[in-house]
N, C-alpha and C positions, 0 to 999 in steps of 0.2 A: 188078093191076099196082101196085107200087109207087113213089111218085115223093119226093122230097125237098123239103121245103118249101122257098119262098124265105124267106131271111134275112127277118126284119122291120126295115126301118131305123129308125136311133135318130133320136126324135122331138125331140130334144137337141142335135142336129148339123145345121147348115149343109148341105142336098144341091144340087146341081145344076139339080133340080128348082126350087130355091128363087130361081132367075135367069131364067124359063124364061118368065115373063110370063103364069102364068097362075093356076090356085084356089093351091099355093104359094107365090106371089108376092104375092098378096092377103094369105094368112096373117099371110106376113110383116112387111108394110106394117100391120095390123091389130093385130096383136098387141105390136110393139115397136115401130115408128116413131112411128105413131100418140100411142100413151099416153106416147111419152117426147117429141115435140117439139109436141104437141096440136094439136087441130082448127082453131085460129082463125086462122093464117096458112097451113099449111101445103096445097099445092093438090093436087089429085088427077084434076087434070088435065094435058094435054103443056105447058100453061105459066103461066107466076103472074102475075097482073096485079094489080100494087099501085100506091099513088099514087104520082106524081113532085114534092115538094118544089121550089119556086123553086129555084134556085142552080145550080151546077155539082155533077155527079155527079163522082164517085170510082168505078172500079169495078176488081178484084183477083182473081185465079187464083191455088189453091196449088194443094199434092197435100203428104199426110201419110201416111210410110209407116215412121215410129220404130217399133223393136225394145227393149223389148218394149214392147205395144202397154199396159200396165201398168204403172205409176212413182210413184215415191213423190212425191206433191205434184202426179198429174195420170195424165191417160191420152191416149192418141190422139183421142177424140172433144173433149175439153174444149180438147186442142191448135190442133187444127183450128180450132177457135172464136178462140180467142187469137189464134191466127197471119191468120185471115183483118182479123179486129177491127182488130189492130195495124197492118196493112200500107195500110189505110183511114187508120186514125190518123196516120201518117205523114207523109199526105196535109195533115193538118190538116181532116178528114172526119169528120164523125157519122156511124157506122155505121148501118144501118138496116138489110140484107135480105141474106141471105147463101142458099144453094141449095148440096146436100151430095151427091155421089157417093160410091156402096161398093162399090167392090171385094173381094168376100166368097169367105176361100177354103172349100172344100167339106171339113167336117169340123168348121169351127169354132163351137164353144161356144152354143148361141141366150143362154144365160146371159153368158157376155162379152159378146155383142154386146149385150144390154139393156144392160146396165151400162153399157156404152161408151154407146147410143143417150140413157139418161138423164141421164149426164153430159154429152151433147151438148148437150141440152135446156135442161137448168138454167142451163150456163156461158151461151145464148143469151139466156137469160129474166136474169140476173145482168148481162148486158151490155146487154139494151135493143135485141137487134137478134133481127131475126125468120126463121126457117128456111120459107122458103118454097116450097123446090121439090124434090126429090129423086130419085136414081135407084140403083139398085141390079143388080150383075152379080156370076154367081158363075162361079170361073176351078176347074180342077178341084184335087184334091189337090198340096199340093208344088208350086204354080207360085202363091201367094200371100201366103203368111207369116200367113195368119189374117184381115186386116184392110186393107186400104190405102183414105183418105178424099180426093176430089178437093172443094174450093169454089170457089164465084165470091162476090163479096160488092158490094154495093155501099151508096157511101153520100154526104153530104151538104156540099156547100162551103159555109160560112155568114161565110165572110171573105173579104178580098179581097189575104189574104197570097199572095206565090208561094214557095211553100215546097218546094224543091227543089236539090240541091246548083250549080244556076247559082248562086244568090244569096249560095252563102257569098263570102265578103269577106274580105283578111288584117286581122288584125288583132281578129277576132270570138274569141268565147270557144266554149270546146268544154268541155259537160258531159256527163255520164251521171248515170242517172237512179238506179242503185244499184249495191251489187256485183255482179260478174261472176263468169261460170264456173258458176252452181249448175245448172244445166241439163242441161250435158255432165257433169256429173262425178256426176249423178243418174242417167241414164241409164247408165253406162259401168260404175258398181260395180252397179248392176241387174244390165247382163248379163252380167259376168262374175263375179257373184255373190259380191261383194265387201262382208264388212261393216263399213261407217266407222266404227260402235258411235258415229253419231250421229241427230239427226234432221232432217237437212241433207233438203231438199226442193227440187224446179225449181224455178225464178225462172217459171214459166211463169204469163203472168197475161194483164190487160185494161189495155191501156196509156191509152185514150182517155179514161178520168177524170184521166189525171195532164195529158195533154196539152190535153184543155179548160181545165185551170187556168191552165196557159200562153197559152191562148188572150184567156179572159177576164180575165187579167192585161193584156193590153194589151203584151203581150210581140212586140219584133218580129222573128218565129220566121224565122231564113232555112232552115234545114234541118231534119227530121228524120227518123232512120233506126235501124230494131230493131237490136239485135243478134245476130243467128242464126249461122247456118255461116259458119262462118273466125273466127271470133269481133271481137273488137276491130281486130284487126289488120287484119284484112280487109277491115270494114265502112269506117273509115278510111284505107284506101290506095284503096278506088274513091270515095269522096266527094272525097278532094283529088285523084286523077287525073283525075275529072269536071269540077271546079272549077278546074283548071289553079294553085290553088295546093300548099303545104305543110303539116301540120299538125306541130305541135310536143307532144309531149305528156312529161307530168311522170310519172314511175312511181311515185314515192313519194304518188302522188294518187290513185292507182288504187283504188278500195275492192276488195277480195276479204278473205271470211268467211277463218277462221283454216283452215277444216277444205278447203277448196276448195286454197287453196296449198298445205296439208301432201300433200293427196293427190298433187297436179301436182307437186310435189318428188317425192314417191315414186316417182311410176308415169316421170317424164321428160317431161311435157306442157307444154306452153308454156300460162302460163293466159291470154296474150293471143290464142290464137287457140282458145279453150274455148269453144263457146256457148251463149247464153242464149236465153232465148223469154219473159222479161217484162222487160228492160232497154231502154234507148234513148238515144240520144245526140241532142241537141240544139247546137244551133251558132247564139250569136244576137250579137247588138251587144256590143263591151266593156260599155259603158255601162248593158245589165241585164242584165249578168253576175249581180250578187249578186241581183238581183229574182226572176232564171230558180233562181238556188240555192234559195233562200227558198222558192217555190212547187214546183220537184221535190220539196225536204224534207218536205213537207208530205203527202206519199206513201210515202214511202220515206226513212228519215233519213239512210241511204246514199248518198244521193245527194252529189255532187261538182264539183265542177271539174277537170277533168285536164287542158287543154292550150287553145294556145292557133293561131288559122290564119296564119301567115306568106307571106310572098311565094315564090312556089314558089323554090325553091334543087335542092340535090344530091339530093334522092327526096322522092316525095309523102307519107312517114312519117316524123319522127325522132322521138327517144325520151331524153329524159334520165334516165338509168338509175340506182339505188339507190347506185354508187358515183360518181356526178358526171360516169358518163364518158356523152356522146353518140354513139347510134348510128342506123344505118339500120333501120327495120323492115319488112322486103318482104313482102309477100304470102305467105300457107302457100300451097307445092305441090300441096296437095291437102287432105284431108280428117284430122282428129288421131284422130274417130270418124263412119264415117257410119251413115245412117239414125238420124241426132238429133233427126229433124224428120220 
């Protein structure tokens, strides 16, 4: 009798098996998590028990599911990292412990995914905070996109600011911390395979060295907040809706790289609602306005002043625009690119 062999599956690719909780599932933890986020924090058991620091905790949920999960200036795993880091940061939080879910689709690369796992690793060990807990599920073909990353993070209050848009006040200074748009506009000639013929890269970074500076400036910080989806515009119209004032902001203040506007002119995008994954806006006292500029600069020489908080008036956004004239800036409808982030 003759019978037909089964296929050998490719030892290369992501299977099914690989979510299943069992000798694959070890493989996989052994072979790539392991060596890319290392032994010394990461637990391998159902939960992490690490020290708790006096202070108040900070603690943050994302989910990362950018297309392509590869970009010039970053990838999905290093994102991950960034995006949890910063959202801590915001807080006015030392990061310390951050814990990674993978949703892994069946087919995808074990090569990508190292790459991706060791840039997870690195960007954790470059920022000081430690991967401590992890889980991993694989969804079948074509119901995944290759990769999607869930975190929790948490981290450290070591001050006694309340740094939240209650506290903004009219009359406070509104900075950002550099140019805008390189994020979105990295992503977006990615995937539509577009070439700038530069080497324009994500703003995607570690915001919490720049906001320590701030901190240990003696700076006294009423708000801060990344700029992600929606971009400026966005971030902005829910910080003064929150705060029930106005913000005013200057457009000739705005920093954007030459090649970020040429594109946004090209393609029709608005670059105030492009976004970023290493920028942040800050919002403090008139009075260390030029102090807060002095120490952003000191990160990023991009960094600015662009507006300033008003007593709420006709909408929570206006904008004095490159020809003098003042306008409303409302909220995008929705999204210019999604899955940015």
């Amino acid at each position: 009798m003759f019978t037909c062999p089964i296929p050998a599956p490719d030892p290369h690719r992501i299977r099914l098996a690989h979510g299943g909780g069992g000798e694959m599932t070890s493989r996989l933890i052994e072979d790539i998590f392991l060596p890319a986020f290392g032994t010394e924090n990461l637990t391998q058991h159902d939960s992490a028990v690490v020290s708790a620091p006096k202070g108040k905790l900070a603690i943050t949920t994302d989910s990362f599911v950018v297309h392509p999960i590869e970009f010039s200036g970053g990838d999905i795993g290093s994102l991950a990292i960034h995006g949890t880091v910063n959202d801590l940061s915001m807080s006015g939080a030392r990061p310390l412990y951050i814990t990674a879910g993978f949703i892994l689709e069946e087919g995808l690369d074990t090569a990508v995914l190292s790459r991706i796992a060791h840039s997870m690793g690195q960007t954790a060990r470059q920022a000081g905070i430690a991967i401590v807990a992890g889980d991993t599920k694989v969804v079948e073909q074509g119901k995944g996109d290759g990769l999607y990353i869930n975190t929790s993070g948490i981290g450290i209050v070591e001050h006694s600011l309340a740094i939240a848009p209650s506290s903004i006040e009219p009359g406070d200074a509104v900075l950002v911390s550099g140019d805008i748009g390189r994020h979105g506009i990295t992503i977006m000639s990615a995937r539509a395979g577009i070439d700038l013929q530069t080497d324009l890269q994500s703003d995607s970074a570690n915001l919490w060295p720049s906001v320590s500076t701030l901190l240990q400036s003696g700076i006294a910080i009423h708000c801060l907040r990344d700029i992600t989806r929606g971009g400026l515009s966005m971030t902005l119209n829910e910080l003064a809706e929150t705060s029930g004032t106005t913000i005013l902001l200057d457009e000739t203040a705005i920093p954007v790289c030459e090649t970020v506007r040429s594109t946004c002119d090209l393609l029709g995008l608005d670059i105030l609602q492009t976004a970023c994954e290493g920028r942040y806006l800050a919002i403090v006292p008139e009075k260390q306005a030029e102090q807060t500029l002095l120490a952003l600069q000191r990160h990023n020489p991009e960094a600015a002043r662009i507006g300033t908080v008003i007593p709420s008036g006709t909408a929570p956004l206006l904008i004095d625009g490159l020809l003098g004239v003042r306008r409303i800036l409302s909220k995008p409808y929705g999204e210019q690119l999604p899955r940015i982030c």
